[in-house]
KETOR-304949 format. One record per residue (C-alpha): x, y, z. Coordinates in steps of 0.25 Angstrom, whole numbers, padded with zeros to 4 digits. Layout:
BEGIN
  east north    up
     X     Y     Z
...
//
This chain:
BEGIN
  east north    up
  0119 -0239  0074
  0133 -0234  0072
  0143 -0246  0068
  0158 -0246  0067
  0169 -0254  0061
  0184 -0257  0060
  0193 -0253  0048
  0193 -0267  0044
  0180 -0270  0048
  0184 -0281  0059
  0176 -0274  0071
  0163 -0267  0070
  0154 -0261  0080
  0140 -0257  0080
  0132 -0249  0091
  0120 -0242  0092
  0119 -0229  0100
  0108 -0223  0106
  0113 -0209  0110
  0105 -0198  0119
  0115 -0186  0122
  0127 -0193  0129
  0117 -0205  0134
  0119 -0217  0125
  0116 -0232  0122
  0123 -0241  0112
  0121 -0256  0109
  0133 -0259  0101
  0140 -0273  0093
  0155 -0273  0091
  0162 -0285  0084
  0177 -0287  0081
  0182 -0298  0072
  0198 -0294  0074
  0208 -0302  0080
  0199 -0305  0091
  0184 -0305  0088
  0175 -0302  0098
  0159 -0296  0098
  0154 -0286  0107
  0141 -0281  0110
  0138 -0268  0119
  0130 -0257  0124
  0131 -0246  0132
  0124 -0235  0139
  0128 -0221  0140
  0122 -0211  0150
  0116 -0196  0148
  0131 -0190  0153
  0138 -0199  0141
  0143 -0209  0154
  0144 -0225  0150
  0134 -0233  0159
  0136 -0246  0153
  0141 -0256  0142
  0139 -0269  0141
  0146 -0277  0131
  0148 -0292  0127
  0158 -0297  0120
  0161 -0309  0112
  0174 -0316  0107
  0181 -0331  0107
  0183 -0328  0121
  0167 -0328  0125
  0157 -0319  0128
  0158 -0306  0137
  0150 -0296  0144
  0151 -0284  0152
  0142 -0273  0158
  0149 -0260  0163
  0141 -0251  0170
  0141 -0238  0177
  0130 -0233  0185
  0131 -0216  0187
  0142 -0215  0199
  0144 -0229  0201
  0155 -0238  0196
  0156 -0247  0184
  0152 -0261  0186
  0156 -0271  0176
  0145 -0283  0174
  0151 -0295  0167
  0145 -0310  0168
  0153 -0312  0181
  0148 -0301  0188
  0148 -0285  0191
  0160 -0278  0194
  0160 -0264  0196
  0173 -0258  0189
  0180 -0248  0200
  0192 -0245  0189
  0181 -0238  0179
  0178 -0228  0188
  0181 -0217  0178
  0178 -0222  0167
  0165 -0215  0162
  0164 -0223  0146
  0164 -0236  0143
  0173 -0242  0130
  0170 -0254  0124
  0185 -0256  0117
  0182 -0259  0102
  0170 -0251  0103
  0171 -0240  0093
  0156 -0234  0100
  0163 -0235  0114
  0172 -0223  0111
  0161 -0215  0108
  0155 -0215  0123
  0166 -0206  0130
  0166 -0196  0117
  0154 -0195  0120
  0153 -0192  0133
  0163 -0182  0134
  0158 -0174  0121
  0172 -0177  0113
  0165 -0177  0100
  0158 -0161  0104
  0170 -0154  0109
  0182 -0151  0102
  0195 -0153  0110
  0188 -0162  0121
  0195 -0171  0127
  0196 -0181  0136
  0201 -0194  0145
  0192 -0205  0149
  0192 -0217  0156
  0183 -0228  0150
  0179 -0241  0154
  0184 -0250  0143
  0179 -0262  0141
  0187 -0272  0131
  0182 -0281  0120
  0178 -0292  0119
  0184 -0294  0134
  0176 -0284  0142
  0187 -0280  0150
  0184 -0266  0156
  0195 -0257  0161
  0196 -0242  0162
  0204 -0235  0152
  0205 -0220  0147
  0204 -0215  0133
  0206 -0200  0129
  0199 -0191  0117
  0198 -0177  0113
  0191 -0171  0102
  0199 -0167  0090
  0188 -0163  0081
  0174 -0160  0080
  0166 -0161  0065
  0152 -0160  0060
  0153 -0176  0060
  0158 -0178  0076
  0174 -0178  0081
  0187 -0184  0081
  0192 -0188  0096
  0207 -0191  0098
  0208 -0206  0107
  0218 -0210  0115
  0216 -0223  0124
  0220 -0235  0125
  0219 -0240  0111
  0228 -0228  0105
  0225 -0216  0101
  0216 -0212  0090
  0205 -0203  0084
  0191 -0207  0087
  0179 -0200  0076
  0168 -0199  0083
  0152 -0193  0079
  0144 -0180  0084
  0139 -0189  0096
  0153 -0194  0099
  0151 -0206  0092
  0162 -0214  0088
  0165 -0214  0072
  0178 -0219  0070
  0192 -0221  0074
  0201 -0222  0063
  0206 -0237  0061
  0197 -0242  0073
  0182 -0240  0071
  0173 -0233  0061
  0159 -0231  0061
  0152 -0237  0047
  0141 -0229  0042
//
């Protein structure tokens, strides 16, 4: 179980990861008591390339309940399952990660992938299928990394995206640690 929290303690996450080499699953909790307070529940599968096959989340805020499935079957397109229906979603065809956005876990699946946290000076420029919170409103957008650093307790990945620019600590597996003044793990 790996949790995180906010400096001021007002969102924390918890997830547990089940990793085998790239391949992962991970069940995880997130709950935000800011300026508008939602609750989040997700899981999402990883294939042996380090690829995202699905996430499913449901959501939770004075607005009602939520839920969404995003999938991806190898060569095929992503399809979007919501209570009203499927929807296969042409405009993520390069997206290869999913991000859950307030999901502190969720930036650690294209570090991952890409072996940012292993290779000094890596960098790179993906497209990910975001998905918002507590909305559930999916689009593509594009982040950017590269490795700064590497020490005997993991790496520090320079961000830039659409929430600003940042640096992003993450372990040896290429989990995520911290970002100062957004997340930190506890423990």
């Amino acid at each position: 179980m790996i949790s995180y929290s906010s400096p001021d303690g007002r969102q924390v996450e918890t997830v547990r990861v089940a990793i085998s080499g790239l391949a992962l699953r991970a069940t995880g909790y997130i709950v935000s008591a800011g300026q508008h307070p939602y609750g989040a529940s997700y899981s999402v599968v990883v294939d042996n390339e380090g690829r995202s096959r699905r996430m499913t989340v449901r959501s939770d805020d004075v607005d009602g309940e939520r839920s969404l499935s995003l999938t991806r079957s190898p060569g095929g397109p992503w399809v979007a399952e919501t209570a009203t229906g499927s929807v296969p979603q042409p405009d993520l065809d390069e997206a290869t990660d999913i991000y859950l956005v307030g999901s502190a876990f969720a930036a650690s699946l294209p570090v991952r992938r890409l072996a940012l946290a292993t290779e000094q000076g890596a960098s790179a420029d993906v497209t990910v299928a975001s998905i918002s919170l507590p909305g559930l409103v999916v689009a593509p957008v594009v982040h950017q990394g590269r490795n700064e650093s590497i020490d005997e307790d993991g790496a520090r990945i320079a961000y830039s995206g659409p929430f600003g620019d940042r640096v992003v600590v993450v372990d040896r597996d290429g989990l995520f640690v911290s970002s100062e003044g957004l997340m930190a793990r506890l423990g």
